[in-house]
N, C-alpha and C positions, 0 to 999 in steps of 0.2 A: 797586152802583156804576153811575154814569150812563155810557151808551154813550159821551158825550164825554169822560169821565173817562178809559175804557179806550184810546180814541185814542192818548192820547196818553202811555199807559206805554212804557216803553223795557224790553227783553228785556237782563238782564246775565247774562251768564256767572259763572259759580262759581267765585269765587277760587281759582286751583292748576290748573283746567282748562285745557287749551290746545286749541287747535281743533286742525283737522286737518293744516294746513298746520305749526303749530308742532311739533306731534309728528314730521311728517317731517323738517324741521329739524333737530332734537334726533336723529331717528335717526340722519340721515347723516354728523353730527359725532360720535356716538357710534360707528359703524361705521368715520371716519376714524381715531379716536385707536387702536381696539382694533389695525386695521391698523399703527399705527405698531409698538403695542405689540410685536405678533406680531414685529416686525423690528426688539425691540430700542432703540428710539426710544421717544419723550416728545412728545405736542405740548404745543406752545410754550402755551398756554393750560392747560397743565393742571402747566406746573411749579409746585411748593410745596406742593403740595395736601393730598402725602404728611407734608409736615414741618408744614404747618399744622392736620392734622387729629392726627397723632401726637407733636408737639413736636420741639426739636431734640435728636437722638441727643445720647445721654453721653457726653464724653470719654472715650476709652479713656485707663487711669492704666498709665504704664508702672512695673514691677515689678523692684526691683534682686534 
C-alpha cells in the first residue's frame, strides 16, 4: 500500500468495545443500581427489565 494510501486510514474500534471512559460509565451506574438494591429500591431505569426478560407472572387461580 502507498504511504498516501496509509495516511489517510482511519483507526475504528471493535464493535462491542467501549473505551475507557465508557467502562467507567457503566461502572458507576452499575455500582449506583446495586446500591439501591442493597436498600431495597429499583432504579428508575431499570424497572421491567425483570418482567421483560421473564414474561408477565401467572395469575394466581383462586381455589374453592
Amino acid at each position: 500500500m502507498a504511504d498516501e494510501e496509509e495516511d489517510d486510514l482511519v483507526t475504528v474500534p471493535i464493535p462491542g468495545e467501549e473505551d475507557e471512559a465508557e467502562r467507567k460509565r457503566i461502572r458507576r451506574s452499575n455500582d449506583r443500581d446495586q446500591e439501591l438494591e442493597r436498600r431495597g429500591e429499583q432504579a428508575p431505569h431499570n424497572r421491567g427489565y425483570d418482567e421483560a426478560a421473564d414474561g408477565k407472572p401467572a395469575p394466581e387461580i383462586e381455589r374453592p
